[in-house]
C-alpha positions in Angstrom: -51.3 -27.2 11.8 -52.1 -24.0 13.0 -52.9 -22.2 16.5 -56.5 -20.9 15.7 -56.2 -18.0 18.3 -52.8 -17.1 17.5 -53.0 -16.5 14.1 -56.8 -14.6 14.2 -54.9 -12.3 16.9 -51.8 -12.2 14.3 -54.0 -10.6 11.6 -55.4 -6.9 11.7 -58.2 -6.4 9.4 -60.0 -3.1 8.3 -62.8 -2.0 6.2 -63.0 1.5 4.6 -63.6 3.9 1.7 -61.0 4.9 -1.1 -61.4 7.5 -4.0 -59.2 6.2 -6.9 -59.1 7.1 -10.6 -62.0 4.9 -11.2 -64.7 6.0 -8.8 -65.4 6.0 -5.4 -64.8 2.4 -3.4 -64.6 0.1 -0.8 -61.8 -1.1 0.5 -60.8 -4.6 2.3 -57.4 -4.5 4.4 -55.7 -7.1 5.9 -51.8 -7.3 7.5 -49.6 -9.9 9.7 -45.9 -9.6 10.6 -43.7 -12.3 9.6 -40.2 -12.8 10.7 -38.0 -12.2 7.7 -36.2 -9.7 6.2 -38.2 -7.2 3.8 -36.2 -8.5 1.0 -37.2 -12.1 1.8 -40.9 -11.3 1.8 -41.1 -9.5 -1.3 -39.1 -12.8 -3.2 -41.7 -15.0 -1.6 -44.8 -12.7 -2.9 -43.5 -12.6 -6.2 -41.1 -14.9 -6.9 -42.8 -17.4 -9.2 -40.6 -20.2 -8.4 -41.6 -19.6 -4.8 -45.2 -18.2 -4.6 -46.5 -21.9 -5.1 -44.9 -22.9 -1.7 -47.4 -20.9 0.2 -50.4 -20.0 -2.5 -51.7 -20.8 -5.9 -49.4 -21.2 -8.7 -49.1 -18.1 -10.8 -48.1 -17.7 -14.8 -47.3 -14.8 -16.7 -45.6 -12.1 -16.1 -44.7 -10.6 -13.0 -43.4 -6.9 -13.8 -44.1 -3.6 -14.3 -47.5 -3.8 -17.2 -47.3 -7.4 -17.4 -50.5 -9.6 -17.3 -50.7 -12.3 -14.7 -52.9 -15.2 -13.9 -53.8 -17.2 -10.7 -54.4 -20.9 -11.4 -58.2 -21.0 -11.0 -58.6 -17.8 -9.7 -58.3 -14.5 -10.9 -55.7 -12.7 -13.3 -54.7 -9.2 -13.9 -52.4 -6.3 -15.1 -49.5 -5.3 -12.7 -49.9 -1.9 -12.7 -47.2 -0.2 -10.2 -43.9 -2.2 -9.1 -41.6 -0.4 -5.9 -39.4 -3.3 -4.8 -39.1 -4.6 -2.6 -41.9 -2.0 -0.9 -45.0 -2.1 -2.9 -47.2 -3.8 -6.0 -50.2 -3.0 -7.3 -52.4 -5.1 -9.5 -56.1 -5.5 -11.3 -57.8 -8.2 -9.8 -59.6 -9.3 -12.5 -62.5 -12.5 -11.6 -66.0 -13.5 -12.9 -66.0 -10.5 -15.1 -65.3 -8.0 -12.6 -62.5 -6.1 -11.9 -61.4 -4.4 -8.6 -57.8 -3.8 -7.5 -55.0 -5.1 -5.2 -52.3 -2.8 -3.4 -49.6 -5.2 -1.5 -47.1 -3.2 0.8 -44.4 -4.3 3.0 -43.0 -2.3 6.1 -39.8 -3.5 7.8 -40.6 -3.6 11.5 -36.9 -4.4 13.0 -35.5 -7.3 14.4 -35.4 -8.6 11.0 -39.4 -8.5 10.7 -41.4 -7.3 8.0 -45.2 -6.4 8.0 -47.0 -8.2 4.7 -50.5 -5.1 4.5 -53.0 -6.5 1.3 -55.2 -3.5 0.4 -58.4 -5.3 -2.1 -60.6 -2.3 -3.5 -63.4 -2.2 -5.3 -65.7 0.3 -7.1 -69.1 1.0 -5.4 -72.0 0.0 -7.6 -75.6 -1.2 -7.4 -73.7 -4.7 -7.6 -71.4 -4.4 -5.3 -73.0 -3.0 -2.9 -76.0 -5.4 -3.3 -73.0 -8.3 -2.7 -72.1 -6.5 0.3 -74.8 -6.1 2.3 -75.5 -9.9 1.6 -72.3 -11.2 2.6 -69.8 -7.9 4.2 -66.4 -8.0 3.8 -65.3 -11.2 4.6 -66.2 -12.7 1.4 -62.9 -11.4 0.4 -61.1 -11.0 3.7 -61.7 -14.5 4.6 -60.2 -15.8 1.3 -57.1 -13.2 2.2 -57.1 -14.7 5.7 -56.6 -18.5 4.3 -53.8 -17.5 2.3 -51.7 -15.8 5.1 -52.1 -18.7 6.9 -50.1 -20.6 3.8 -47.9 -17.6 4.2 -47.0 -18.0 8.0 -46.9 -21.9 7.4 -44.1 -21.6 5.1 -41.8 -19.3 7.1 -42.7 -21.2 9.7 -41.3 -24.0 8.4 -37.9 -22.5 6.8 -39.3 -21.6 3.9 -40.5 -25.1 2.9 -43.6 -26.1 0.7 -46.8 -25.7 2.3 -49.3 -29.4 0.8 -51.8 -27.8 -0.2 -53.9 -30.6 0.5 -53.1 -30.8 4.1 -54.2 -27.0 4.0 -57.7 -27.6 2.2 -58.2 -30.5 5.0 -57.1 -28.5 7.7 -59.6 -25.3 6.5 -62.4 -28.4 6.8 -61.9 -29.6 10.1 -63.2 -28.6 13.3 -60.0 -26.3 14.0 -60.2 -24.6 10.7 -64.1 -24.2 10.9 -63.3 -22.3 13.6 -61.4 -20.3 12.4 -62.9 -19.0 9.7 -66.1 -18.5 12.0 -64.0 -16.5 14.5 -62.1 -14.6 11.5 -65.6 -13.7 10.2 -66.3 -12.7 13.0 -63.2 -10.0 13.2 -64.5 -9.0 10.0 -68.0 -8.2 11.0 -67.1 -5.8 13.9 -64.8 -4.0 11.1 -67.9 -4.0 9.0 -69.9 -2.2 12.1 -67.1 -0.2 13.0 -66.5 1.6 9.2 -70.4 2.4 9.4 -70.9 0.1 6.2 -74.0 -2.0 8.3 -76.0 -2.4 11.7 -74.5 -4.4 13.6 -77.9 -6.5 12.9 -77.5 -6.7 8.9 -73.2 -6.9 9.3 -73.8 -10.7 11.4 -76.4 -11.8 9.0 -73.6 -10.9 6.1 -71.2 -12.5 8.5 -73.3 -15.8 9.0 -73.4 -16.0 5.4 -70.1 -15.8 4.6 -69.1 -18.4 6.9 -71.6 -20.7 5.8 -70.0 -20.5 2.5 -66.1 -20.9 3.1 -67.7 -24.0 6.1 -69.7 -25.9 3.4 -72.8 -25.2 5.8 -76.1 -24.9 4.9 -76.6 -20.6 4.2 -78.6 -19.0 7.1 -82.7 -18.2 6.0 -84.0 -14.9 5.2 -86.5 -13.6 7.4 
């Protein structure tokens, strides 16, 4: 379904700080080139219609101070619109809220790089969540959706099953991946000074243990 290495050397991911309006916070950032026209990228992020070919359906409203909703994940309030350069969104899940900036670069040769910025505030809770599980708790569930993404340009813009993707995420190749992907996200943990590079594997370990269905790593 997918070349594992490819698509983990396909994908940069980066870890850092961010003052916004709301506080200080952290920020998770993940990007891939796909080959299609800028245009064509932003109707497949936002176009209702088409987002379900690649990712979970969304109702609502999808303009400027309209509220939004992922089936069975989170919702929010579209709070910036640039097409067909940038969006920016609460991410609103489990009672928390934290932020998504999506912004898309033309690269030439009709290529376009898709850049998901996911921030959130610095707390005693989030923090807490951090050091027990890094940044890959959300950067992993980024990473499993640009691989939707990349299946349906790669494909003509088709349909992605999204059963054959929740199958393929459970097999050995998809296991893998999401252990080597965790893995890209540990060393960005190390390398923004957010952990040791002691406490940012056990976070790692963690993480993957979750998305794998594996039994979670002891303490101690």
């Amino acid at each position: 379904m997918i070349d594992v290495v490819q698509q983990i050397n396909a994908v940069r991911r980066q870890v850092g700080s961010r003052t916004i309006e709301a506080g200080e916070a952290r920020a998770v950032t993940i990007s891939q080139t796909y080959p299609a026209a800028v245009e064509d990228l932003w109707d497949a992020v936002t176009n209702q219609e088409r987002i379900p070919r690649w990712f979970s359906p969304v109702s609502g409203e999808l303009k400027l101070g309209g509220r939004y909703q992922v089936e069975g994940n989170a919702g929010g309030v579209v709070e910036r619109c640039d097409p067909p350069k940038s969006f920016a969104a609460t991410w609103e899940f489990n009672g928390q809220t934290s932020w998504i900036e999506v912004r898309l670069t033309p690269e030439g040769d009709g290529r376009t790089r898709f850049e998901l910025e996911h921030i959130a505030l610095v707390d005693e809770e989030g923090l807490a969540f951090w050091d027990l599980y890094g940044p890959g708790a959300v950067g992993l569930g980024w990473d499993l959706a640009l691989i939707g993404l990349t299946r349906h340009f790669a494909s003509g813009g088709e349909a992605v099953d999204p059963n054959a993707v929740e199958a393929w995420t459970m097999s050995d190749d998809g296991k893998r991946f999401v252990a080597e992907a965790s893995e890209r996200w540990r060393d960005a943990n190390v390398a923004a000074g957010f952990a040791t590079p002691e406490g940012a594997q056990a976070a790692a370990d963690r993480t993957t243990a979750f998305y794998t269905g594996a039994e979670a790593p002891q303490e101690g």
